[in-house]
C-alpha positions as CSV (number, residue, x, y, z in Angstrom):
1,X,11.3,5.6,-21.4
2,X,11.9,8.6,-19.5
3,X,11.0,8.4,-15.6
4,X,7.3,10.0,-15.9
5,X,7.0,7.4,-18.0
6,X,8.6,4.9,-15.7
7,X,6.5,6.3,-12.9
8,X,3.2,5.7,-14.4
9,X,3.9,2.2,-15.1
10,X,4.8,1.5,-12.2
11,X,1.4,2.9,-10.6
12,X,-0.6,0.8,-12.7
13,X,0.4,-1.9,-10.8
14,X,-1.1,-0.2,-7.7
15,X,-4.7,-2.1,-8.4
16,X,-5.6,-1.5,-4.9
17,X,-5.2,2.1,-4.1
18,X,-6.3,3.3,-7.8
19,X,-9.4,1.4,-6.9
20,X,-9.7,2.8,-3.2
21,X,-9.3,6.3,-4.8
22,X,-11.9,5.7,-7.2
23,X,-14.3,5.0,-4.8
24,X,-13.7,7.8,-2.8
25,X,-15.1,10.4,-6.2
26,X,-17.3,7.9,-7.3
27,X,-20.4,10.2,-6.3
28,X,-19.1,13.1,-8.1
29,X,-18.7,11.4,-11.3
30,X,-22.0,11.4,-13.6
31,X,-22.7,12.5,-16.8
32,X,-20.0,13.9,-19.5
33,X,-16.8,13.5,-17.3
34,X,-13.3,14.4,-18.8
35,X,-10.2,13.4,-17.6
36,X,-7.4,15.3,-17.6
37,X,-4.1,13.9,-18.5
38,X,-5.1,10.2,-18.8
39,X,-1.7,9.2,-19.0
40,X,-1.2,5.3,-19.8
41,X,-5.0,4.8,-18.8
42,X,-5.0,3.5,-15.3
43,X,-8.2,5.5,-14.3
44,X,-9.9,6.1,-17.6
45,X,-12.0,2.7,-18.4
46,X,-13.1,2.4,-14.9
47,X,-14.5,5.9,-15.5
48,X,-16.6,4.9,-17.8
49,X,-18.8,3.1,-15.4
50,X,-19.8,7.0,-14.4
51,X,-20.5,8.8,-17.7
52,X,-19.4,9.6,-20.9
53,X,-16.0,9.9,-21.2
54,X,-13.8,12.3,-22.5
55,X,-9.8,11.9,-22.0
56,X,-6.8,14.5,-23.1
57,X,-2.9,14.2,-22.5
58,X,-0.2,16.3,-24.0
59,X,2.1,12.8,-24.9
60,X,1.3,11.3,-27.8
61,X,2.7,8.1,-26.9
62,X,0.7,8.0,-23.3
63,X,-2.4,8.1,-25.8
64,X,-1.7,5.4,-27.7
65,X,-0.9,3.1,-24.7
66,X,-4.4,4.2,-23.3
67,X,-6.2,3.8,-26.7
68,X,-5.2,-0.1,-26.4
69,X,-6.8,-0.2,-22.9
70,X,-10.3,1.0,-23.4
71,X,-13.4,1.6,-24.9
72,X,-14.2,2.4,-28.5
73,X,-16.7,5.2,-27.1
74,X,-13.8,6.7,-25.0
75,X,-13.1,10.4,-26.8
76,X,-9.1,10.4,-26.2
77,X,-6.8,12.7,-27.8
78,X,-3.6,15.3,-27.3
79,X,-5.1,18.3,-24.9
80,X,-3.1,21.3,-23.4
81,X,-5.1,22.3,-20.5
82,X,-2.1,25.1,-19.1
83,X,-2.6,26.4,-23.3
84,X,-6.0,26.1,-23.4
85,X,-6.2,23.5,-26.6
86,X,-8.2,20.7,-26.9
87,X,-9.5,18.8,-29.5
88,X,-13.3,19.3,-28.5
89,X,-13.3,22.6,-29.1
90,X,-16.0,24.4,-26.5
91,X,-17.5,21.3,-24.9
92,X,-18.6,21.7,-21.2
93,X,-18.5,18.8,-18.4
94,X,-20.2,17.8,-15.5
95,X,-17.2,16.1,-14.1
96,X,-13.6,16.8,-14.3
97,X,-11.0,14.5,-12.6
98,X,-7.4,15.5,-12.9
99,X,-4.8,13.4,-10.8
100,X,-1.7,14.1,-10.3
101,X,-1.1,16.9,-12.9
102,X,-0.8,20.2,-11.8
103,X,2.2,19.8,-10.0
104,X,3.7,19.2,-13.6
105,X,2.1,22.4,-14.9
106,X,4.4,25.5,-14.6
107,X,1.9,28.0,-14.7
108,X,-0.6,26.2,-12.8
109,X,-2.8,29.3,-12.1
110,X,-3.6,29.1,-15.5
111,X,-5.0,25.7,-15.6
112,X,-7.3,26.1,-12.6
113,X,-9.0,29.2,-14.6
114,X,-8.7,26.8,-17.7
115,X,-10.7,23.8,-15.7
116,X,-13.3,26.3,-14.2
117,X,-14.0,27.5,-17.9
118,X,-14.4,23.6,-18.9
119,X,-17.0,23.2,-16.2
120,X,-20.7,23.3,-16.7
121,X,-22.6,25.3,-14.3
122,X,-22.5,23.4,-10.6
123,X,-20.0,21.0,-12.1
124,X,-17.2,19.2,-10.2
125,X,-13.6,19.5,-10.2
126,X,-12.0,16.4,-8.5
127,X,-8.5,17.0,-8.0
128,X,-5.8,15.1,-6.8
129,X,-1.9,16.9,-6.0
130,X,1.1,15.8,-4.2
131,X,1.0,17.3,-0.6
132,X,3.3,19.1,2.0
133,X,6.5,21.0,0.3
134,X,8.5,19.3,2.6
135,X,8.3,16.1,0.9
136,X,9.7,17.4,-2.7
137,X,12.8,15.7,-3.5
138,X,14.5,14.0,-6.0
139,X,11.3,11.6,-7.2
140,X,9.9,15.3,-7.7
141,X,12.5,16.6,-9.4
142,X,12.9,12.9,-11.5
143,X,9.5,13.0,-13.1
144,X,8.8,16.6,-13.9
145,X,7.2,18.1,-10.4
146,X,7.3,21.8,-10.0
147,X,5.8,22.1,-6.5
148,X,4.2,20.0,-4.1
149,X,0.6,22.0,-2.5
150,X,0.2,22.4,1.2
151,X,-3.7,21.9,1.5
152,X,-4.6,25.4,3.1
153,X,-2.9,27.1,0.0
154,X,-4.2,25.2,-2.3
155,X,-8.0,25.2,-1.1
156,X,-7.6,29.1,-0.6
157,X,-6.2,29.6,-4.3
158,X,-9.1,27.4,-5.9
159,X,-11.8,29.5,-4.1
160,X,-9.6,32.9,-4.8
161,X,-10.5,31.8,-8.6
162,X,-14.3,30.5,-7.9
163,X,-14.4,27.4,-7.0
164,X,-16.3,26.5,-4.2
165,X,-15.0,23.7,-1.9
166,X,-17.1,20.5,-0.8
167,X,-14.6,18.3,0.8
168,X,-10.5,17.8,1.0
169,X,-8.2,15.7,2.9
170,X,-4.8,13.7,2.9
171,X,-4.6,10.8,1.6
172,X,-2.0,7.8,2.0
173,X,0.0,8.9,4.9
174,X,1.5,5.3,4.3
175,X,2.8,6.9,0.6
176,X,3.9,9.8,2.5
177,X,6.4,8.3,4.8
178,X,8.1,5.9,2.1
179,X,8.3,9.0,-0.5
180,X,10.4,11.0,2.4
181,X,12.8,7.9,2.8
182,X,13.2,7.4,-0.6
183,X,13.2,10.8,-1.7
184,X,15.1,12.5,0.7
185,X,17.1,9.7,2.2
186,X,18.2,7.8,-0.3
187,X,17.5,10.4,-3.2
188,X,16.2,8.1,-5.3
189,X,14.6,9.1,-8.8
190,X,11.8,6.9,-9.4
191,X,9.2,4.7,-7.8
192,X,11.2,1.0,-7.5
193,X,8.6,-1.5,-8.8
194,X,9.8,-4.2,-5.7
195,X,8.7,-1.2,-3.0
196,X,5.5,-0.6,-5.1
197,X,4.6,-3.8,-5.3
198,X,5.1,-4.6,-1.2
199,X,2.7,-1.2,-0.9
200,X,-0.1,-2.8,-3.1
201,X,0.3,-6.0,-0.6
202,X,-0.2,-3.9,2.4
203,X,-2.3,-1.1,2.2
204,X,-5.5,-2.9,1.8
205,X,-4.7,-3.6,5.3
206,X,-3.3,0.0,6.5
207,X,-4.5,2.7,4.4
208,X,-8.5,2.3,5.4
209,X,-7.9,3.6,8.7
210,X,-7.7,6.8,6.7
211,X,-11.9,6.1,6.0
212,X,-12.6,6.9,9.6
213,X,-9.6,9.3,10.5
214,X,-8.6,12.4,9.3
215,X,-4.9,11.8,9.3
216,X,-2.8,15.2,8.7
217,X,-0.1,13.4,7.0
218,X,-0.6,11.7,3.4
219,X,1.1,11.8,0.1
220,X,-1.7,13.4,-1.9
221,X,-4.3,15.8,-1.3
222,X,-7.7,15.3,-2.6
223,X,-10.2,17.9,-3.2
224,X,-13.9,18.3,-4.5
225,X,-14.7,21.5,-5.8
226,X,-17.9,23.0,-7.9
227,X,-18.3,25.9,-10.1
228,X,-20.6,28.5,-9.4
């Protein structure tokens, strides 16, 4: 298994956080919700407590593996959203949520104009991206990163292309400081399972400071964006 592969095993066993995530979109999830790059299905059958669910990836094997985990009524199949090619033709959505895949798109301009067109009218675009360049190191490099976003850039490009912003922020500063040790200390090139693990034990406990604090520091950056 290569090491994006490798890494999205190993979130899956991050219960906790995928479910604190979750609840932080849950009120901008309704109606026919497609998620992009589903990868082995961590998010996509808790999604269907929000909608109607639509999922695309561009590896056939991630779809498989997610096929086994949900739903009959799940739509799931190969999409391109940097080429524009999906199997549902010219289907719009009310919700999109795309985690942690535009930092593996090369010509990510391209997708955000490729999203906006998959929107509906006043839909939402919930979008999660590694933050702060300063953190890109050899995890990055390992499982197929091109960039990490520094939030002011990033909400400046979405609304340079239409979207309108409704909330950002950091999240998991806790992430943040473990993926500089191991990434630029120790150079590792993929999440260790052990160190995962210990996180999932812990954060419950750390990470919902971040509910009542705007910390400047996280891993990720979250945003909620509509088309107008």
């Amino acid at each position: 298994m290569n090491h994006m592969g490798i890494s999205l095993e190993n979130m899956s066993q991050a219960a906790w956080y995928n479910r604190w995530t979750l609840q932080k979109i849950s009120k901008f999830l309704k109606g026919d919700i497609l998620e992009i790059g589903c990868g082995t299905g961590n998010f996509t059958q808790s999604l269907t407590n929000f909608g109607k669910i639509w999922a695309i990836d561009i590896d056939q094997e991630f779809i498989k593996q997610t096929r086994k985990r949900v739903s009959n009524d799940v739509q799931i199949n190969i999409g391109d959203i940097e080429n524009g090619r999906y199997f549902f033709k010219n289907k719009k959505f009310d919700s999109i949520i795309c985690f942690n895949v535009l930092e593996h798109i090369e010509d990510d301009i391209k997708a955000l104009n490729n999203l906006y067109q998959l929107l509906k009218y006043d839909g939402k675009l919930i979008l999660l991206v590694p933050a702060h360049p300063a953190l890109f190191g050899s995890i990055d490099k390992a499982v197929g990163h091109f960039r990490r976003y520094q939030k002011n850039q990033l909400l400046k490009t979405l609304e340079k292309h239409n979207f309108k912003i409704i909330c950002s922020k950091n999240l998991n500063f806790l992430g943040a400081l473990g993926w500089w040790f191991a990434g630029k200390v120790l150079r590792n090139k993929s999440v260790d399972e052990k160190k995962l693990s210990f996180f999932n034990k812990i954060a419950p406990y750390i990470l919902p400071i971040e509910d009542i604090i705007n910390i400047p520091l996280g891993t990720s950056i979250l945003v909620i964006a509509r088309k107008s």
